[in-house]
C-alpha positions in Angstrom: 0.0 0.0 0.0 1.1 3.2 -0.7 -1.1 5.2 1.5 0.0 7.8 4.3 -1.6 8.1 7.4 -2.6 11.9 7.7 -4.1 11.7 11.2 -0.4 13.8 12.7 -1.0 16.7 9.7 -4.6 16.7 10.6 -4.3 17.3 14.7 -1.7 19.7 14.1 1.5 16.9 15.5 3.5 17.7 12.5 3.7 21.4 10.9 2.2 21.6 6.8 5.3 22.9 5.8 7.1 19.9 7.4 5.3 17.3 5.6 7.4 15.6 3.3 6.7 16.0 0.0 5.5 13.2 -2.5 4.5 13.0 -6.0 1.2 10.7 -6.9 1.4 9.2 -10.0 -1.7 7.8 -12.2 -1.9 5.4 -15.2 -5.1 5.2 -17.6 -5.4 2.8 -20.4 -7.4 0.3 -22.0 -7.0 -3.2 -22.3 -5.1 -6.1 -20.3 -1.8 -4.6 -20.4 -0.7 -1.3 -19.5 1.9 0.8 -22.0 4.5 2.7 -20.5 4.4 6.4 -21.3 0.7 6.3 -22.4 -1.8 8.9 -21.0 -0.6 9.2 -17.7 0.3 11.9 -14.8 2.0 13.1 -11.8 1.4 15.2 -9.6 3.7 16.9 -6.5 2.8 19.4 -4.0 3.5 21.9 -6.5 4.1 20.6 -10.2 1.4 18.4 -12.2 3.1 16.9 -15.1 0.8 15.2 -17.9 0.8 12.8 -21.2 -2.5 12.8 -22.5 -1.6 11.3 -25.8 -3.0 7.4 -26.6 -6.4 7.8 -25.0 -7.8 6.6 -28.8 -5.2 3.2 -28.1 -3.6 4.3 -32.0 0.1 4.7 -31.8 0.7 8.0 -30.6 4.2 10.9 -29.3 4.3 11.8 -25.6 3.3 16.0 -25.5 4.3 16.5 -22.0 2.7 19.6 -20.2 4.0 21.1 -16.9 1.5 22.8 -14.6 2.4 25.0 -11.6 -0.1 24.5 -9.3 1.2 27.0 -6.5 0.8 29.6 -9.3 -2.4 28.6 -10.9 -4.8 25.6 -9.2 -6.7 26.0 -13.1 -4.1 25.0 -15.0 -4.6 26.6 -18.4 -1.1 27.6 -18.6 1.4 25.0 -19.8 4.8 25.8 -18.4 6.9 23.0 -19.8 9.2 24.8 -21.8 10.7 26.8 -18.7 11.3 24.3 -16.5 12.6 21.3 -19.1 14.9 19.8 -15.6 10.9 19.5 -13.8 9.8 17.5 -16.8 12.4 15.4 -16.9 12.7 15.0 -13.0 8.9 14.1 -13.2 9.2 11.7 -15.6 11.9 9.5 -14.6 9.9 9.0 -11.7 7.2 7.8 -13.3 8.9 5.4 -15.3 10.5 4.1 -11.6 7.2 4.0 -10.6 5.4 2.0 -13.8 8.6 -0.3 -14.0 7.8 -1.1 -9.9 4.3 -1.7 -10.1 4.3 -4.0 -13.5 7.1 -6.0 -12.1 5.7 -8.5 -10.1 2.8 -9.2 -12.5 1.5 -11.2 -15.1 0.6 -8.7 -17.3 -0.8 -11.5 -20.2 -3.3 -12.6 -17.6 -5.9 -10.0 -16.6 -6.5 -10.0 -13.1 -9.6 -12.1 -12.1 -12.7 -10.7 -10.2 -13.7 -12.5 -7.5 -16.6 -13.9 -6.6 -18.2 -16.3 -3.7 -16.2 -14.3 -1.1 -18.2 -12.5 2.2 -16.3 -9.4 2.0 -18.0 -8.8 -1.5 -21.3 -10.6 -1.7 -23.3 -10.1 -4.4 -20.6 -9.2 -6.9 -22.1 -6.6 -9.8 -20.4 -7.1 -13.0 -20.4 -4.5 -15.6 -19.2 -3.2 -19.3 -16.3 -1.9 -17.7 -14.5 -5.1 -17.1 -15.9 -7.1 -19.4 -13.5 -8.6 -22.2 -13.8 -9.8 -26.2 -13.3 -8.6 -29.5 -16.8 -6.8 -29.5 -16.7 -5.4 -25.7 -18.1 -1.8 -25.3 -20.6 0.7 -24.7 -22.7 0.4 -27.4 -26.5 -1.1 -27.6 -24.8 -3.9 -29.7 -22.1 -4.8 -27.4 -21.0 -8.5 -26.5 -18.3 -9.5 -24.0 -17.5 -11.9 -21.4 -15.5 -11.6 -17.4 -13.2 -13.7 -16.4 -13.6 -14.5 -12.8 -12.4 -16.6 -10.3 -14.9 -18.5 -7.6 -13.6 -18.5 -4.2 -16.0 -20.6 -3.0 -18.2 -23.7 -4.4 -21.7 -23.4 -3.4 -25.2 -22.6 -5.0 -25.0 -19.1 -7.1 -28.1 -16.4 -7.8 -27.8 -14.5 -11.3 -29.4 -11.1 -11.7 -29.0 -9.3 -15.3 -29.8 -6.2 -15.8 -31.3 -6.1 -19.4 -30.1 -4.0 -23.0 -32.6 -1.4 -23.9 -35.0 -3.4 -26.8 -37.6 -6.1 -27.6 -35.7 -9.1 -25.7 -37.2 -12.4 -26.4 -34.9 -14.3 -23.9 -31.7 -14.3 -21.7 -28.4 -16.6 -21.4 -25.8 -17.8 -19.1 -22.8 -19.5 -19.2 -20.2 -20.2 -16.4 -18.5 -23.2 -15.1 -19.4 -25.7 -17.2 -23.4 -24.8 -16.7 -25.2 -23.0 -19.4 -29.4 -21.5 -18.8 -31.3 -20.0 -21.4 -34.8 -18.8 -19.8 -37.1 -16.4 -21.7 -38.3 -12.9 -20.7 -41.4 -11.5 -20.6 -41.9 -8.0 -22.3 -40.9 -4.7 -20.8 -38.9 -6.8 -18.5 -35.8 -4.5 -17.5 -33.8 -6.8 -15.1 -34.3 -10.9 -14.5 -33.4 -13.5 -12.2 -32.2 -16.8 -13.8 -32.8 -20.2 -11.6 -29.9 -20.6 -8.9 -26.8 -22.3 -10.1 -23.9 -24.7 -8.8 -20.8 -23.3 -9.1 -17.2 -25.2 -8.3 -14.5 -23.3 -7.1 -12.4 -22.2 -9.6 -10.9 -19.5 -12.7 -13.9 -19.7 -15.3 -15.5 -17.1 -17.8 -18.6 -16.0 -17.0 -21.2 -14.8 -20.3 -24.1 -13.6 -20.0 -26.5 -12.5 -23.3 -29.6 -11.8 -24.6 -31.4 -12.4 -27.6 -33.1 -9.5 -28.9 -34.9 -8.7 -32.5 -33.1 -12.2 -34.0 -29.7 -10.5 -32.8 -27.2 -11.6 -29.9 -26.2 -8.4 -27.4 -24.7 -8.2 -24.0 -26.4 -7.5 -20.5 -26.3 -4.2 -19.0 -24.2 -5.5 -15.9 -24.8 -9.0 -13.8 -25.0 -9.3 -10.4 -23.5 -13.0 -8.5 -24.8 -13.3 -5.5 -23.7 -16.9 -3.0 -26.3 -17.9 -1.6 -25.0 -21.0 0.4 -22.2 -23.9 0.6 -23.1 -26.8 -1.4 -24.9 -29.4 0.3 -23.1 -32.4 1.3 -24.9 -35.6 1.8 
């Protein structure tokens, strides 16, 4: 964790103008696999530098701009060309900082969500983590999550339903696949409980609407006991 505990600035045990200083640093991009140098910032006590180039994901040249925040909290004025040794202070930290936190990861394997745990329970699934060629935002969208299930036991499946004239909805997750139909106007359903075994698996969910396949809003995995042992 990177945190700092902000309770001895707050009662007034250490001065503000004692308190070291520290630069934050923030990564954005899309996909499994972050890309060095891509659409990123950091920010000190006084300076914000930023990359906003490769937000599109197309190939793209770094345009560094330099922001003094101590003169100007709106930053409209891009000060970069004065101060070349900040920029170039600023971003050798950041690439310590990227090279530190992709070290000690698989970066070809997405990080799973987890699901079946008490300290998340239901888990809500949406577009924003879903993966697949035709994953999006769109009312045509299709994708998949890959997640892992801490815990066997029997599952409950809420979907929250696409905008259209859907006919019926789909599941399929550790080996067990339900199609159920849905009844019109129907904006959210909830498919018969499933068995789940612990485990990585993909989880899909779909829905059939005007003759055409398109993804859920978001899903919801709620465990609702341990399996049952005889």
């Amino acid at each position: 964790m990177d945190g700092v505990n902000l309770l001895p600035l707050l009662t007034g045990e250490v001065a503000g103008d004692a308190w070291p200083d520290r630069t934050i640093y923030i990564q954005w991009h899309r996909g499994a696999v972050p890309q060095r140098d891509r659409s990123f910032g950091a920010r000190s006590q006084r300076w914000k530098l930023v990359q906003p180039a490769g937000t599109d994901g197309k190939p793209f040249e770094p345009l560094y701009e330099l922001y003094d925040l101590s003169a100007e909290a709106a930053e409209t004025r891009d000060v970069a060309g004065g101060h070349p040794q900040v920029v170039e202070e600023m971003r050798a930290g950041y690439h310590r900082w990227f090279d530190d936190v992709t070290s000690n990861r698989d970066l070809a394997q997405p990080p799973r969500i987890h699901v079946g745990t008490l300290h998340e329970n239901p888990v809500r699934l949406t577009r924003q983590d879903w993966r697949g060629p035709r994953a999006g935002w769109g009312p045509k969208s299709l994708g998949h999550w890959e997640i892992q299930i801490v815990q066997a036991g029997q599952y409950e499946v809420t979907l929250e339903l696409p905008a259209g004239d859907v006919q019926s909805v789909h599941v399929r997750t550790g080996g067990v696949t339900i199609d159920e139909p849905v009844q019109p106007g129907q904006t959210s359903t909830k498919v018969a409980p499933v068995t789940l075994a612990a485990g990585a698996a993909k989880f899909e969910a779909w829905a059939t609407a005007g003759g055409e396949t398109i993804g859920v809003r978001s899903a919801a995995i709620l465990r609702r006991s341990a399996p049952v042992t005889e």
